[in-house]
C-alpha positions as CSV (number, residue, x, y, z in Angstrom):
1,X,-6.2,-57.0,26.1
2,X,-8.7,-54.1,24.9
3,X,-10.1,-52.6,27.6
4,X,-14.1,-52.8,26.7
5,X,-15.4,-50.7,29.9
6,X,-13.3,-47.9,28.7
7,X,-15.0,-47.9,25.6
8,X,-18.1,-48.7,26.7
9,X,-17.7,-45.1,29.1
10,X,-16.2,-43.2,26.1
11,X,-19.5,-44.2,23.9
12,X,-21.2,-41.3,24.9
13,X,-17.8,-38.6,23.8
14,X,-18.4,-40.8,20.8
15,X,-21.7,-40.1,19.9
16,X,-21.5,-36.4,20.0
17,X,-19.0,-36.9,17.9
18,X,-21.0,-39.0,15.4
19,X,-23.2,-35.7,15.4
20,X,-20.5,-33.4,14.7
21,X,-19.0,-35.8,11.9
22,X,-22.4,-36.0,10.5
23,X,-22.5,-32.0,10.7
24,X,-19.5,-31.1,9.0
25,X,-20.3,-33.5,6.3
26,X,-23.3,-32.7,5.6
27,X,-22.5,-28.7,5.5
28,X,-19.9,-29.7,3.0
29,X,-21.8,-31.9,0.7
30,X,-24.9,-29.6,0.5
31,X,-22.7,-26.3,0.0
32,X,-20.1,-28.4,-2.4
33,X,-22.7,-29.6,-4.7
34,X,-23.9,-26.1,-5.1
35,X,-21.2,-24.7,-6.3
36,X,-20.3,-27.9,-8.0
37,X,-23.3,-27.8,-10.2
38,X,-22.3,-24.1,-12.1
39,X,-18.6,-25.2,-12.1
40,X,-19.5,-28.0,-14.3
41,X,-21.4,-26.3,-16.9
42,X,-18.5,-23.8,-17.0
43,X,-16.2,-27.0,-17.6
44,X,-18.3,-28.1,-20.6
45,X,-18.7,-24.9,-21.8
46,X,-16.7,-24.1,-25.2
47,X,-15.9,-20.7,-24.4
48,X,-12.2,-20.2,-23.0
49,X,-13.2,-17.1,-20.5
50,X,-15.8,-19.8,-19.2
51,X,-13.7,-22.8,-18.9
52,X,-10.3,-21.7,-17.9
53,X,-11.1,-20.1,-14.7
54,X,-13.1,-23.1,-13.9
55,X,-10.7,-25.5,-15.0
56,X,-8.0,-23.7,-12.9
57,X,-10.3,-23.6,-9.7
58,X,-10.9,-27.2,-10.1
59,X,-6.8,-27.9,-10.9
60,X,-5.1,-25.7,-7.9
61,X,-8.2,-26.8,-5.2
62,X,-7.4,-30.9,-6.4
63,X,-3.7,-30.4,-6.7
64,X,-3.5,-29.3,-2.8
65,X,-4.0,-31.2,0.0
66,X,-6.8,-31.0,2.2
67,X,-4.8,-30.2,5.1
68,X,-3.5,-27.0,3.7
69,X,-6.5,-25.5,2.5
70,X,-7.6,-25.9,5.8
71,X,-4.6,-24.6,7.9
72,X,-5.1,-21.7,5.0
73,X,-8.5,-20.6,6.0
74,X,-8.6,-21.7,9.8
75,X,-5.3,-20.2,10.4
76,X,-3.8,-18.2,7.3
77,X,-6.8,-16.1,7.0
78,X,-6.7,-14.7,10.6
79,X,-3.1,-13.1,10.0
80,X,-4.7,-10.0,8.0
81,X,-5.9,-7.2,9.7
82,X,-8.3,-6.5,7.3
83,X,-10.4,-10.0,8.2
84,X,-9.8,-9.4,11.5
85,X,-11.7,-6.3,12.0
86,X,-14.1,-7.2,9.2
87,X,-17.6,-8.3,9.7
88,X,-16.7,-11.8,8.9
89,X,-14.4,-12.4,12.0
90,X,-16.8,-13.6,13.8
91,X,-17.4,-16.4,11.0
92,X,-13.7,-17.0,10.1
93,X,-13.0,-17.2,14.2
94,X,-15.3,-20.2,14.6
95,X,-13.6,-23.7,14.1
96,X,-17.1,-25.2,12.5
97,X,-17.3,-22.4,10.1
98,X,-14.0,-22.8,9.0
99,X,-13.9,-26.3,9.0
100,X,-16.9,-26.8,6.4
101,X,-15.8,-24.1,4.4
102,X,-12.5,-25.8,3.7
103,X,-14.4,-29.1,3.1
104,X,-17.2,-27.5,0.8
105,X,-14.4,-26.1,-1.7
106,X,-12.6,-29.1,-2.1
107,X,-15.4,-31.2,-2.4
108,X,-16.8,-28.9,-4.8
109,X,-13.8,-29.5,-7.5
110,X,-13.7,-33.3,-7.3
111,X,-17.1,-32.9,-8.1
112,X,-17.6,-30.6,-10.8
113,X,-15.3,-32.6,-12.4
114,X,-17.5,-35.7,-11.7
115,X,-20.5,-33.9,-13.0
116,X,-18.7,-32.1,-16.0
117,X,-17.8,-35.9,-17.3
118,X,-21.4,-37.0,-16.6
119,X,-22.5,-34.4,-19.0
120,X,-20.2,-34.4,-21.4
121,X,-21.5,-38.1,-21.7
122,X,-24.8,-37.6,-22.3
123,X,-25.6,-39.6,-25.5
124,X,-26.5,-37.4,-28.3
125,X,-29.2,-38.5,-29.5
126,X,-31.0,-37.0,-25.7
127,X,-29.8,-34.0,-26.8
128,X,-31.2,-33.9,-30.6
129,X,-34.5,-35.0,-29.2
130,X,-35.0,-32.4,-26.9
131,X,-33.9,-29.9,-29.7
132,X,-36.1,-31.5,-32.1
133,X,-39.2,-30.0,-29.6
134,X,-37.9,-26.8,-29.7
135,X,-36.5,-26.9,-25.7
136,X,-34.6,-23.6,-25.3
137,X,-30.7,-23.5,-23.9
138,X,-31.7,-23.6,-20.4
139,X,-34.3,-26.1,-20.7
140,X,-32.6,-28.3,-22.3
141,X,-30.2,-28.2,-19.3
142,X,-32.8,-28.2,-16.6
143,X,-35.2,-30.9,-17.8
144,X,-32.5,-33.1,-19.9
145,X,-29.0,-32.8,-19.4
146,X,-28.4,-32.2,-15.3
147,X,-31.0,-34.6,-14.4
148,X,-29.6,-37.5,-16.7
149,X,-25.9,-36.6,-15.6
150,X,-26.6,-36.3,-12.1
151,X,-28.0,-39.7,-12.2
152,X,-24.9,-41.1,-14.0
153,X,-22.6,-39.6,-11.9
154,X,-24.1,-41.0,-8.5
155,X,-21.5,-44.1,-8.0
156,X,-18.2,-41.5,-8.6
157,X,-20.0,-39.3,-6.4
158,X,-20.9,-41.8,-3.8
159,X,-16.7,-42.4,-3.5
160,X,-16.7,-38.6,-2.9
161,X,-18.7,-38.7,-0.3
162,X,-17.3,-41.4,1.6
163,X,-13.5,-39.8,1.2
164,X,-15.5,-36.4,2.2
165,X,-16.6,-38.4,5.5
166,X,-13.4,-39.6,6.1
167,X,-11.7,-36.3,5.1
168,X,-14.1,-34.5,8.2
169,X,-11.4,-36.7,10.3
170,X,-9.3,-33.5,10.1
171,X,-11.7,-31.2,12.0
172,X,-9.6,-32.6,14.9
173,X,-7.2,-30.8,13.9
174,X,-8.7,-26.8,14.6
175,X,-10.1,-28.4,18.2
176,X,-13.6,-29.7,16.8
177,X,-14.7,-33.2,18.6
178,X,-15.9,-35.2,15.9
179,X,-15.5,-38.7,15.8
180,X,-11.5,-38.5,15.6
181,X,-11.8,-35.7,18.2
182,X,-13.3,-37.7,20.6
183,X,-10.7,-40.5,19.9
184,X,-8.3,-38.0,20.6
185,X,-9.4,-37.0,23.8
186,X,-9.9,-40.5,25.1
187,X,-6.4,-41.6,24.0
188,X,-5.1,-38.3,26.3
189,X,-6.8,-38.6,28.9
190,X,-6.4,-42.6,29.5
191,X,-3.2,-42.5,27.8
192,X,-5.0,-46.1,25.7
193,X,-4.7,-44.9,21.8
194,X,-5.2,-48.3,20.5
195,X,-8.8,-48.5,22.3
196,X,-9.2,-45.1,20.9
197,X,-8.5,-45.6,18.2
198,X,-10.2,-48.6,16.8
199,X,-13.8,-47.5,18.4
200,X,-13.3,-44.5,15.9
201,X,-12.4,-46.8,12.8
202,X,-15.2,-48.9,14.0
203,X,-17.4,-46.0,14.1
204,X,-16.1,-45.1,10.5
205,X,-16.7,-48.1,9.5
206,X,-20.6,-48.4,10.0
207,X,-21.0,-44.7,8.9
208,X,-19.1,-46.1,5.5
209,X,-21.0,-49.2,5.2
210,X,-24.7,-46.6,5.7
211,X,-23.9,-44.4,3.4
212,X,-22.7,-47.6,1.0
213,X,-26.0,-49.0,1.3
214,X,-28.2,-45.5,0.8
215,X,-26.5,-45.1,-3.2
216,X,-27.0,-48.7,-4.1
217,X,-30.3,-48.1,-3.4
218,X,-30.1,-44.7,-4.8
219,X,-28.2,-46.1,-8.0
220,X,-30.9,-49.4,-8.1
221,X,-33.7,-46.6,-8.4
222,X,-32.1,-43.9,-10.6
223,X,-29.9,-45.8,-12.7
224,X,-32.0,-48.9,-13.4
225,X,-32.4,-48.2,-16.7
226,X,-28.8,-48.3,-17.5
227,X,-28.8,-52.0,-16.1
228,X,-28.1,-54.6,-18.2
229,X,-30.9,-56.4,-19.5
230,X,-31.5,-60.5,-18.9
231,X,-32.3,-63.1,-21.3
């Protein structure tokens, strides 16, 4: 039988845990859809010295696993002298640093791929209108074409997200105690991984079904428009 007091002691490992998860995920989103947004109008642009080094970023960071590109900064990195006795040790030292680094980058390629489709779906006739009054290059993309494709693309990037929440289950890995970290450290110490374990899925679980519920409601507000209509 589970052992419920265990868990019900471990709740508070748990929670910081929540915090930490929330943390690295947030970090991650806010500095992946940053870079995100320029990669994307480099995908769509027509020029080949524009695209291509975009396209590659985007190819080698989603043809890698997670994993590696973490072990790679976390790790990797701190083998050259030269980082070592540069002013950003102190950065690439710390586990938290490290950890959303590795998670902004990959986020960043799934989705400047998510946005670069979104815009190169813009209907056409948005963009001849916004021509027709004379908006400039860079209005047109500030006031037409970002807006309108980051509102498209919100249910492919509500899946990123929720993989990205998922994927901050490898923090455990360079000693952070997230939610899996805490897990971790409860199934050690009691030697009871299955009790462990399952409070962490559970814990997943409502964090999945939040963040669920936050983009419907996102997607009924922004993308209502794109609803079908009824008789």
């Amino acid at each position: 039988m589970l052992d419920f007091q265990l868990i019900a002691d471990s709740l508070p490992l748990y929670g910081s845990g929540v915090l930490v998860t929330f943390k690295l995920l947030f970090i991650a989103l806010a500095l992946g859809l940053a870079l995100a947004i320029p990669l994307a109008l480099l995908r769509v642009s027509r020029a080949p010295w524009l695209n291509g080094p975009a396209w590659l970023y985007t190819y080698v960071i989603r043809g890698t696993p997670m994993l590696v590109q973490l072990f790679l900064i976390y790790y990797g990195l701190a083998q050259f002298e030269a980082v070592r006795e540069s002013v950003l040790w102190p950065y690439f030292s710390s586990a938290t640093f490290c950890a959303c680094l590795a998670f902004a980058i990959n986020t960043s390629a799934y989705s400047a791929e998510i946005l670069a489709g979104s815009l190169k779906a813009t209907p056409h006739g948005e963009i001849e209108a916004a021509r027709a009054v004379g908006m400039s290059r860079f209005t047109l993309y500030r006031r037409i074409l970002l807006p309108s494709a980051l509102r498209r693309a919100l249910p492919q990037y509500s899946n990123e997200v929720i993989m990205m929440l998922h994927t901050t289950s490898l923090a455990s890995i360079v000693t952070l105690i997230d939610i899996t970290g805490a897990a971790r450290t409860v199934s050690s110490r009691y030697y009871m991984p299955f009790e462990a374990f399952i409070t962490a899925g559970l814990f997943y679980l409502v964090l999945t079904f939040i963040l669920v519920r936050l983009f419907k409601r996102a997607e009924g507000r922004w993308l209502a428009h794109l609803a079908p209509r009824k008789n």
